[in-house]
LUMLUMRO-25774 format. One record per residue: residue number from 0; chain; x, y, z of N, C-alpha, C, O in turn. Coordinates in steps of 0.2 Angstrom, whole numbers, plus 5000, padded with zeros to 4 digits. Last residue first. Example, Ala and Ser with C-alpha at 12.3 -4.5 7.8 and 13.67 -1.06 7.14 Angstrom:
REM LUMLUMRO-25774
<rec><num>1</num><chaine>A</chaine><n_px>5064</n_px><n_py>4989</n_py><n_pz>5035</n_pz><ca_px>5068</ca_px><ca_py>4995</ca_py><ca_pz>5036</ca_pz><c_px>5064</c_px><c_py>5000</c_py><c_pz>5039</c_pz><o_px>5067</o_px><o_py>5006</o_py><o_pz>5040</o_pz></rec>
<rec><num>0</num><chaine>A</chaine><n_px>5066</n_px><n_py>4972</n_py><n_pz>5039</n_pz><ca_px>5062</ca_px><ca_py>4978</ca_py><ca_pz>5039</ca_pz><c_px>5066</c_px><c_py>4984</c_py><c_pz>5039</c_pz><o_px>5071</o_px><o_py>4983</o_py><o_pz>5042</o_pz></rec>
***
This chain:
REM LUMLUMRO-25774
<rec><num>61</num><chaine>A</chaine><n_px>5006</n_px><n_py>5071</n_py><n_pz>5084</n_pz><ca_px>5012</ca_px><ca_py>5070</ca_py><ca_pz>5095</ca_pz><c_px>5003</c_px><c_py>5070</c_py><c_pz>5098</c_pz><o_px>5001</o_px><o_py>5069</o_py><o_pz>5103</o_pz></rec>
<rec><num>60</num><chaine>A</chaine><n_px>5003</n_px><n_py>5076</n_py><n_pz>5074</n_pz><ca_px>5005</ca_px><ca_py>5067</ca_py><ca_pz>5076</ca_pz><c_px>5005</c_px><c_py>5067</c_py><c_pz>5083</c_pz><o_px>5003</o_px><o_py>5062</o_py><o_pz>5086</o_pz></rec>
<rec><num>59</num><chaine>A</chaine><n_px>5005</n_px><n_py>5089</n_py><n_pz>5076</n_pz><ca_px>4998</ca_px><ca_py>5086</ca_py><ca_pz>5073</ca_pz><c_px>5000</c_px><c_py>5079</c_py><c_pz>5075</c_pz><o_px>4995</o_px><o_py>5077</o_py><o_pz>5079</o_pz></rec>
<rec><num>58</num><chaine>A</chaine><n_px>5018</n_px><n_py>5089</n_py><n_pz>5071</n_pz><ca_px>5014</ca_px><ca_py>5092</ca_py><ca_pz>5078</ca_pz><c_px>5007</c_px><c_py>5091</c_py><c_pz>5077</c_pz><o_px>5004</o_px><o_py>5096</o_py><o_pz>5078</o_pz></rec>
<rec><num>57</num><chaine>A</chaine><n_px>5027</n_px><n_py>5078</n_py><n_pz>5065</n_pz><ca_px>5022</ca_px><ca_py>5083</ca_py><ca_pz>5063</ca_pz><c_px>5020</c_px><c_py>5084</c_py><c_pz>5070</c_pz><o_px>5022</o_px><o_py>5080</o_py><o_pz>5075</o_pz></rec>
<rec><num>56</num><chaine>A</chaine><n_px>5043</n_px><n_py>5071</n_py><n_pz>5071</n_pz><ca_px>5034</ca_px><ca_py>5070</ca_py><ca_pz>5069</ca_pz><c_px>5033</c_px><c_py>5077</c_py><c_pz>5070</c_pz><o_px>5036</o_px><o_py>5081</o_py><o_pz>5074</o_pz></rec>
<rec><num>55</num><chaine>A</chaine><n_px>5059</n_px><n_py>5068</n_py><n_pz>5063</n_pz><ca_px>5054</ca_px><ca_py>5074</ca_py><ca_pz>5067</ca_pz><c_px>5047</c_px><c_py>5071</c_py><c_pz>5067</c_pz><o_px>5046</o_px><o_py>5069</o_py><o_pz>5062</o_pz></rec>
<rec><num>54</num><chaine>A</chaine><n_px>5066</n_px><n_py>5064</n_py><n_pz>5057</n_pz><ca_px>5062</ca_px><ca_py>5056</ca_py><ca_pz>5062</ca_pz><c_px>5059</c_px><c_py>5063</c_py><c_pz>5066</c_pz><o_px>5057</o_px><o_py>5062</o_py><o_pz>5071</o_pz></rec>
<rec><num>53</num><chaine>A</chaine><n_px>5072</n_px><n_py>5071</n_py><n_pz>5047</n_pz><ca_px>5068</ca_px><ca_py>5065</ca_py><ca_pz>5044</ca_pz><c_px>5063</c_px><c_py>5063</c_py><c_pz>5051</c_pz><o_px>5058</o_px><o_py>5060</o_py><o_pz>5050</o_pz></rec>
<rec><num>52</num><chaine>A</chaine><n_px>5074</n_px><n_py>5087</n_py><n_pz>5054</n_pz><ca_px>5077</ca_px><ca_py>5080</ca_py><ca_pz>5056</ca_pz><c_px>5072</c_px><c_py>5075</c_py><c_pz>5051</c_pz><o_px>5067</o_px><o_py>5076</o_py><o_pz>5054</o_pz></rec>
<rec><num>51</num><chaine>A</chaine><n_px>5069</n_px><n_py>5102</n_py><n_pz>5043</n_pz><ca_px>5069</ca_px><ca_py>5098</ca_py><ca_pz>5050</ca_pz><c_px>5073</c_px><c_py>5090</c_py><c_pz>5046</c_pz><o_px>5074</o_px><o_py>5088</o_py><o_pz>5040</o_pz></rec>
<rec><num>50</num><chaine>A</chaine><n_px>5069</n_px><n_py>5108</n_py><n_pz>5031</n_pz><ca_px>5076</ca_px><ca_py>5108</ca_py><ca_pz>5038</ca_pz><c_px>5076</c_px><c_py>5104</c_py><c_pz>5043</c_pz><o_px>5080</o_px><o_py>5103</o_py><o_pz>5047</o_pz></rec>
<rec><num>49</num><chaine>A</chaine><n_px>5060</n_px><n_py>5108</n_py><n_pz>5022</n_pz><ca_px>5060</ca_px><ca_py>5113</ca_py><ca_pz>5030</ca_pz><c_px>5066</c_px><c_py>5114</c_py><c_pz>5034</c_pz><o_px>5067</o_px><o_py>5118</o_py><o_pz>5038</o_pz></rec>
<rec><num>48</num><chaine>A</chaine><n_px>5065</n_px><n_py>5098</n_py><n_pz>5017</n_pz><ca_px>5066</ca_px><ca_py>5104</ca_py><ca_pz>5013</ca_pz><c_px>5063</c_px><c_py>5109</c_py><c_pz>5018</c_pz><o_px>5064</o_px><o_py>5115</o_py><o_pz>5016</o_pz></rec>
<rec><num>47</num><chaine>A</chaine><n_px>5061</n_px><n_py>5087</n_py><n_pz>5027</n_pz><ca_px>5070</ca_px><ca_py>5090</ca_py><ca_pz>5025</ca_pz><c_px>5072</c_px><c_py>5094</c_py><c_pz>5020</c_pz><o_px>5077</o_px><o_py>5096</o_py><o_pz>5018</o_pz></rec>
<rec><num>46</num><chaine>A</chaine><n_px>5050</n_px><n_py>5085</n_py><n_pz>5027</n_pz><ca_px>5053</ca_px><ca_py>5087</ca_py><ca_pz>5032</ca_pz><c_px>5060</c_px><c_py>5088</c_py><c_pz>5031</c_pz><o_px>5064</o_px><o_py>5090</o_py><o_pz>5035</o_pz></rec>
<rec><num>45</num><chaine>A</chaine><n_px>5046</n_px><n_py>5084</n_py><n_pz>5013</n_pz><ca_px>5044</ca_px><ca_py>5090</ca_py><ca_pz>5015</ca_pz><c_px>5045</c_px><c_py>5090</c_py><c_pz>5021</c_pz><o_px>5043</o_px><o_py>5095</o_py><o_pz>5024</o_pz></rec>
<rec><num>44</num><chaine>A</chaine><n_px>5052</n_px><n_py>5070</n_py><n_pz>5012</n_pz><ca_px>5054</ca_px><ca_py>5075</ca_py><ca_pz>5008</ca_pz><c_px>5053</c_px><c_py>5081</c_py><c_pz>5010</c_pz><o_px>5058</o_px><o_py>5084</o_py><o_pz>5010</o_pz></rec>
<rec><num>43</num><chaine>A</chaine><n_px>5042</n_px><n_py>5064</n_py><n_pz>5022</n_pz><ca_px>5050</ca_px><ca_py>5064</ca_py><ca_pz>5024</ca_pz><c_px>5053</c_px><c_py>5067</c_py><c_pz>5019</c_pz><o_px>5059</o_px><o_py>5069</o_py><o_pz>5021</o_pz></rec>
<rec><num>42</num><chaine>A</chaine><n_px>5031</n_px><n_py>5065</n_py><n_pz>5016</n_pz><ca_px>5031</ca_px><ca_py>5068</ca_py><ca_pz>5022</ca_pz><c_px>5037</c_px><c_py>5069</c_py><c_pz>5024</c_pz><o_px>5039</o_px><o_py>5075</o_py><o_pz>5026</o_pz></rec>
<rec><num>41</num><chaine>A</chaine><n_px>5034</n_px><n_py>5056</n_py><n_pz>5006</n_pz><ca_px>5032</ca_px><ca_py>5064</ca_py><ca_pz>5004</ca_pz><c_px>5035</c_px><c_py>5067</c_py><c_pz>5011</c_pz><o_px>5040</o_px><o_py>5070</o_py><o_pz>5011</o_pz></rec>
<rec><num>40</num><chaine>A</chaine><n_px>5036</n_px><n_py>5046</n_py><n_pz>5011</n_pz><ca_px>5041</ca_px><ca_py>5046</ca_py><ca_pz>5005</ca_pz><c_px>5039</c_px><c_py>5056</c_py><c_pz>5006</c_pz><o_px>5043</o_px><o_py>5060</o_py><o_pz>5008</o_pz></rec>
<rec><num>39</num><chaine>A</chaine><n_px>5023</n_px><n_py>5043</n_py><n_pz>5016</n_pz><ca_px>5028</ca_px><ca_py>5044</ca_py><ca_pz>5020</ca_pz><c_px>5036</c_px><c_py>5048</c_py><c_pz>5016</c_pz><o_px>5039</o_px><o_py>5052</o_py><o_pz>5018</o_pz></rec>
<rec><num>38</num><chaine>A</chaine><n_px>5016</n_px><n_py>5043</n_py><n_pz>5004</n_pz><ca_px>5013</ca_px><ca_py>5048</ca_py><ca_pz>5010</ca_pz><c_px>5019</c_px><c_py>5050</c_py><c_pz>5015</c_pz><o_px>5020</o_px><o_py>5055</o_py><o_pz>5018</o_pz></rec>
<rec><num>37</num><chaine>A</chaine><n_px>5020</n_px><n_py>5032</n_py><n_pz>4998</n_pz><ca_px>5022</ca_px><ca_py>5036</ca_py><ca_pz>4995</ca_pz><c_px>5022</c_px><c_py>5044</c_py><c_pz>4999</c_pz><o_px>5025</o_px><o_py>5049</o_py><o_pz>4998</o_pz></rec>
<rec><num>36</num><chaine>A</chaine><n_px>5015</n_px><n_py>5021</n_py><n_pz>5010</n_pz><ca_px>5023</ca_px><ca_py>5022</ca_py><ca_pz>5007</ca_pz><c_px>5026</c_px><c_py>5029</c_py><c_pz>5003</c_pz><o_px>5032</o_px><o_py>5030</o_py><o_pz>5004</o_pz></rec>
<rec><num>35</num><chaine>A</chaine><n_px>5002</n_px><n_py>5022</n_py><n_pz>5007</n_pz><ca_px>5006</ca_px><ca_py>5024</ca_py><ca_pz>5014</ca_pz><c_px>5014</c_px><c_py>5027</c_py><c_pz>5013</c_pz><o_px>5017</o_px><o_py>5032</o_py><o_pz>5014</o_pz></rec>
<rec><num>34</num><chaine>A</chaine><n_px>5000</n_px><n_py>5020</n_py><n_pz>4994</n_pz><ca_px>4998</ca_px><ca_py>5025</ca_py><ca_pz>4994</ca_pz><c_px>5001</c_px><c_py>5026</c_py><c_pz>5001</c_pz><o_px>5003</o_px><o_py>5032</o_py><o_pz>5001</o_pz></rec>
<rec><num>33</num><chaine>A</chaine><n_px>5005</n_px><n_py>5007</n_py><n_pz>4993</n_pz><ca_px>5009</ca_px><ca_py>5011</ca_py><ca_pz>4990</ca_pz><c_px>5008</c_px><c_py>5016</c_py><c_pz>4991</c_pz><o_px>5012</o_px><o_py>5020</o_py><o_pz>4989</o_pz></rec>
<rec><num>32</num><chaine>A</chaine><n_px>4995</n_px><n_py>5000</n_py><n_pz>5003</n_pz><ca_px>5001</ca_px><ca_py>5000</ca_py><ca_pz>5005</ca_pz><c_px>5006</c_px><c_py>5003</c_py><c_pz>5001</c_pz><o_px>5012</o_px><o_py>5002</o_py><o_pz>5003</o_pz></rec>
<rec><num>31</num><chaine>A</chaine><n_px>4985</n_px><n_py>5001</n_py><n_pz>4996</n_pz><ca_px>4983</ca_px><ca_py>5005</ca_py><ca_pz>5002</ca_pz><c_px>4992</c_px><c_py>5006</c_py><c_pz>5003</c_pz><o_px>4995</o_px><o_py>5011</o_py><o_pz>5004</o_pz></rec>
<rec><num>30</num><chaine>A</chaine><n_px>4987</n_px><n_py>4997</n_py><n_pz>4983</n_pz><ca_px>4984</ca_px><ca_py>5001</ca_py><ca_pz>4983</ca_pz><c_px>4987</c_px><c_py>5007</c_py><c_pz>4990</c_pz><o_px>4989</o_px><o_py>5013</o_py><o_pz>4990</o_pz></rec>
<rec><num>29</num><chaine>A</chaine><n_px>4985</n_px><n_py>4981</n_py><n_pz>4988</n_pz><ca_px>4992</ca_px><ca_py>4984</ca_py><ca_pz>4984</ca_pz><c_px>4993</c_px><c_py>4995</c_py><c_pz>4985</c_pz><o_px>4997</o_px><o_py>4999</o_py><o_pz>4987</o_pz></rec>
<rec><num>28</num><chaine>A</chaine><n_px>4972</n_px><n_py>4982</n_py><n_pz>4994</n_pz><ca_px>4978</ca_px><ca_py>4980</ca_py><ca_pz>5000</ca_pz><c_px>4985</c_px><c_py>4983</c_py><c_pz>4995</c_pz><o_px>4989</o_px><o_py>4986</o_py><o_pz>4998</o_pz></rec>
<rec><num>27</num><chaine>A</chaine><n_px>4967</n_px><n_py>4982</n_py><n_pz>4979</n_pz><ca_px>4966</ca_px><ca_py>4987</ca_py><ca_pz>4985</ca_pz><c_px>4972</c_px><c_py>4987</c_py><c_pz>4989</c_pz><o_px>4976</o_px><o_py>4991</o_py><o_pz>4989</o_pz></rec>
<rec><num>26</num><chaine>A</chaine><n_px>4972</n_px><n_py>4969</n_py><n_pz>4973</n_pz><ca_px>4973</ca_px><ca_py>4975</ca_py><ca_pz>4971</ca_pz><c_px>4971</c_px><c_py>4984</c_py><c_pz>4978</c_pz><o_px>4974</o_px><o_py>4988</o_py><o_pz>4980</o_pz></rec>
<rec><num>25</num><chaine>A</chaine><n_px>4964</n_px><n_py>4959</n_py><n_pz>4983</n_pz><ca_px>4974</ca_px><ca_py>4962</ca_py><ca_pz>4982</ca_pz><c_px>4975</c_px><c_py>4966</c_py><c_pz>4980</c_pz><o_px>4980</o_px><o_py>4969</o_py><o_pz>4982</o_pz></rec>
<rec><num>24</num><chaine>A</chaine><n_px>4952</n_px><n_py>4964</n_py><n_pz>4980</n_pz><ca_px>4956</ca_px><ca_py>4964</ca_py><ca_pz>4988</ca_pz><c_px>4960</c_px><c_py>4965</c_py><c_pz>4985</c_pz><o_px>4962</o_px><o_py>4971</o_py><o_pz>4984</o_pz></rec>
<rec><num>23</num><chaine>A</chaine><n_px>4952</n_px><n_py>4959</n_py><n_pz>4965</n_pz><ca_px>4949</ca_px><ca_py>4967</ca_py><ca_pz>4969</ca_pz><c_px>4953</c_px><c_py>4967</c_py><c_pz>4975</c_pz><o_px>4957</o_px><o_py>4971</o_py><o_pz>4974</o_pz></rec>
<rec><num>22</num><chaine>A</chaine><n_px>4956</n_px><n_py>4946</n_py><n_pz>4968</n_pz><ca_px>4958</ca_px><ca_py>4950</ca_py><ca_pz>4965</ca_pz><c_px>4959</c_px><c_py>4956</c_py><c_pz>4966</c_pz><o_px>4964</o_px><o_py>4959</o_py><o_pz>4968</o_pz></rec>
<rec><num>21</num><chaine>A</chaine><n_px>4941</n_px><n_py>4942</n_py><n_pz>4976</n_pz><ca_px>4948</ca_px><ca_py>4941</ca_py><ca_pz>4978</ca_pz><c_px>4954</c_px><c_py>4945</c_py><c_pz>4974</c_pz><o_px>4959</o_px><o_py>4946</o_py><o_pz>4978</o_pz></rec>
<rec><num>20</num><chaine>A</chaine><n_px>4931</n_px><n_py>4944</n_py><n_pz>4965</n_pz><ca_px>4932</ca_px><ca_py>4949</ca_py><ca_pz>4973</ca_pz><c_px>4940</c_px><c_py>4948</c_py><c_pz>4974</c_pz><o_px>4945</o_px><o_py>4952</o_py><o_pz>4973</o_pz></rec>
<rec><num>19</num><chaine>A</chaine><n_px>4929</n_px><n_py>4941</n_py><n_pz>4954</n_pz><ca_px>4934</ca_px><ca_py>4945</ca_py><ca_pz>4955</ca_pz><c_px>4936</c_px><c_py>4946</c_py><c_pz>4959</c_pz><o_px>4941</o_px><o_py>4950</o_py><o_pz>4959</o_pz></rec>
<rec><num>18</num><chaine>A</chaine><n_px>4923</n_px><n_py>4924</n_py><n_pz>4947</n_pz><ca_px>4920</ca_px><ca_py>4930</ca_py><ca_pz>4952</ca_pz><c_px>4930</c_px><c_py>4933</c_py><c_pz>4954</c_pz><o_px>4935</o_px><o_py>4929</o_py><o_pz>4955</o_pz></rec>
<rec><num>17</num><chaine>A</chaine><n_px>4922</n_px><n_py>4914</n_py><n_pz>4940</n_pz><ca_px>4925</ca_px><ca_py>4920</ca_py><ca_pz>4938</ca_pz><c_px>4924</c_px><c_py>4926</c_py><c_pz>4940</c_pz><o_px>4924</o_px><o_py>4932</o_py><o_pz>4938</o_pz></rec>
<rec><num>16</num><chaine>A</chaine><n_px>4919</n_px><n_py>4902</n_py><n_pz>4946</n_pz><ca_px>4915</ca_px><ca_py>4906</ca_py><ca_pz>4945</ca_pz><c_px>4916</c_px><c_py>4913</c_py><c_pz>4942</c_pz><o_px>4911</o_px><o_py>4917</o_py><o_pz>4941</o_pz></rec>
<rec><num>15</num><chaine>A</chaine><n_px>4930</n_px><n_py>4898</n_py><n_pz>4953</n_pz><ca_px>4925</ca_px><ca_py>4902</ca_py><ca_pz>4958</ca_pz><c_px>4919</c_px><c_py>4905</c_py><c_pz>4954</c_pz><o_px>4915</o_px><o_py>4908</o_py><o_pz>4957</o_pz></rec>
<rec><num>14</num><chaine>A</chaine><n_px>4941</n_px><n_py>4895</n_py><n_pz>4949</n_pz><ca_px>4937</ca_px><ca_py>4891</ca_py><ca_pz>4948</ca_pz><c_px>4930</c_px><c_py>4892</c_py><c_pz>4953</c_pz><o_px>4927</o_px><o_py>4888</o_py><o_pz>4955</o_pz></rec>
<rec><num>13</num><chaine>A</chaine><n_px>4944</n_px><n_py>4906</n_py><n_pz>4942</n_pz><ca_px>4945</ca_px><ca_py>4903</ca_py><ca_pz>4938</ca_pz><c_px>4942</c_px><c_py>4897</c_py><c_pz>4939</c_pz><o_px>4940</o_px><o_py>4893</o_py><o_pz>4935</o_pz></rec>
<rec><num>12</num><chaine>A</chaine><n_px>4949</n_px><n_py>4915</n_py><n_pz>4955</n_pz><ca_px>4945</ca_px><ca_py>4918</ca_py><ca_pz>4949</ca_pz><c_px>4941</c_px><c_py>4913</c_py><c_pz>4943</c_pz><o_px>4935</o_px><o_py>4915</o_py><o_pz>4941</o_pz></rec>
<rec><num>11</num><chaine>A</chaine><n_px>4956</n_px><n_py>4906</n_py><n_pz>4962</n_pz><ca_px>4950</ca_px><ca_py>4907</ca_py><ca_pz>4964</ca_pz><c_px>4946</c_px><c_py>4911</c_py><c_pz>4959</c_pz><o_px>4940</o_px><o_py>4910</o_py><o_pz>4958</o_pz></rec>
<rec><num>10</num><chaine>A</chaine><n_px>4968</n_px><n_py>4907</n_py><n_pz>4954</n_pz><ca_px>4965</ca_px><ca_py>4902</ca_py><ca_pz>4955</ca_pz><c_px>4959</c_px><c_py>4901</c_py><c_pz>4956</c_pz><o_px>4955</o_px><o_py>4897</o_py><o_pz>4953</o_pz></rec>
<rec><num>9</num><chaine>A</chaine><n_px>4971</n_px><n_py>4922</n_py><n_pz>4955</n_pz><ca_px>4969</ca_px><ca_py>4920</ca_py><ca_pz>4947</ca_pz><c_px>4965</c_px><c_py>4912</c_py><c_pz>4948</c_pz><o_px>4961</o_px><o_py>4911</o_py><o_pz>4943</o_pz></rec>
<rec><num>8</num><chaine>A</chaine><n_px>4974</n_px><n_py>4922</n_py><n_pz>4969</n_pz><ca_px>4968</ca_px><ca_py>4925</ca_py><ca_pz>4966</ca_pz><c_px>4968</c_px><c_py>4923</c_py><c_pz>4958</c_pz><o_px>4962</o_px><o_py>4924</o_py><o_pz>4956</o_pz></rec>
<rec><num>7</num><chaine>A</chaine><n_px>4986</n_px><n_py>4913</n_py><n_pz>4968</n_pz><ca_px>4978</ca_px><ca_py>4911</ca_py><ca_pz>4971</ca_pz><c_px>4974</c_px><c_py>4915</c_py><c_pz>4969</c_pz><o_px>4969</o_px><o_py>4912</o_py><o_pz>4967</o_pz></rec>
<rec><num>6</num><chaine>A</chaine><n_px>4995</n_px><n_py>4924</n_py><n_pz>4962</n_pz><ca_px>4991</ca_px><ca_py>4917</ca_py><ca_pz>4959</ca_pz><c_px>4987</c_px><c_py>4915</c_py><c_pz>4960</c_pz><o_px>4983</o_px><o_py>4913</o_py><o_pz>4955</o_pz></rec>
<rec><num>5</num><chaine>A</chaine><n_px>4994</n_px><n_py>4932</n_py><n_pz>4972</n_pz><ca_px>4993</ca_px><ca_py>4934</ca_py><ca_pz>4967</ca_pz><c_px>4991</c_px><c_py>4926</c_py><c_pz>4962</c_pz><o_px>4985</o_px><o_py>4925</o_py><o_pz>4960</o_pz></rec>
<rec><num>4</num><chaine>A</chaine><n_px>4999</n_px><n_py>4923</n_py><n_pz>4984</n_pz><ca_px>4992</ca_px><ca_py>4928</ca_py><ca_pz>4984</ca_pz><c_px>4992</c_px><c_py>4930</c_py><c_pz>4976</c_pz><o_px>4987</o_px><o_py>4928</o_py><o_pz>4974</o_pz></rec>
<rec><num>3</num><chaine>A</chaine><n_px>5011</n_px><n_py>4921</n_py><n_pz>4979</n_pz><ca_px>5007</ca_px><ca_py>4916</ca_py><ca_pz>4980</ca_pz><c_px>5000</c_px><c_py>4920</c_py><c_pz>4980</c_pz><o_px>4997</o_px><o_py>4919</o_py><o_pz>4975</o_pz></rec>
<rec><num>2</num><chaine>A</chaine><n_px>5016</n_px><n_py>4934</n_py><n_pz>4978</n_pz><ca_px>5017</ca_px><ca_py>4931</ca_py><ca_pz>4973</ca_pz><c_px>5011</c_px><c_py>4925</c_py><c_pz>4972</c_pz><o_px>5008</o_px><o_py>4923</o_py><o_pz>4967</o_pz></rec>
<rec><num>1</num><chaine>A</chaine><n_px>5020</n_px><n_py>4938</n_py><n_pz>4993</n_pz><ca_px>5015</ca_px><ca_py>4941</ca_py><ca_pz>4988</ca_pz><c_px>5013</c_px><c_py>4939</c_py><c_pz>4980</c_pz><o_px>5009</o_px><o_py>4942</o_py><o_pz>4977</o_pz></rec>
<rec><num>0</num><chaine>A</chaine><n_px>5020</n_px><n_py>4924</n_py><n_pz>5004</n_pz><ca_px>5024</ca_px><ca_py>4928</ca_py><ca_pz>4999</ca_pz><c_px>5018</c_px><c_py>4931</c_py><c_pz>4994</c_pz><o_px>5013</o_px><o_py>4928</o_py><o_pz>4992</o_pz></rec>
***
């Protein structure tokens, strides 16, 4: 659960030496999988203001 990692990284923060990497990752890994989500979110906005079907792929994908 994303909740556990979240606190693990405060644990490892606190007894690691106050070192942040671990944090940094989750914040990244958070990062990468809202920036996909929102890419997708677009891509399916801008294929239904073309008219095309949502489950069309770009011709650039095929």
């Amino acid at each position: 659960m994303k909740y556990e990692l979240y606190y693990d990284c405060f644990t490892s923060y606190h007894t690691n030496g106050k070192n942040p990497s671990e944090m940094i990752f989750l914040i990244l890994q958070y990062l990468e999988e809202e920036l996909s989500r929102y890419v997708e979110i677009s891509k399916n906005a801008s294929n239904i203001s073309n008219g095309r079907d949502v489950d069309d792929k770009d011709e650039q994908e095929l």
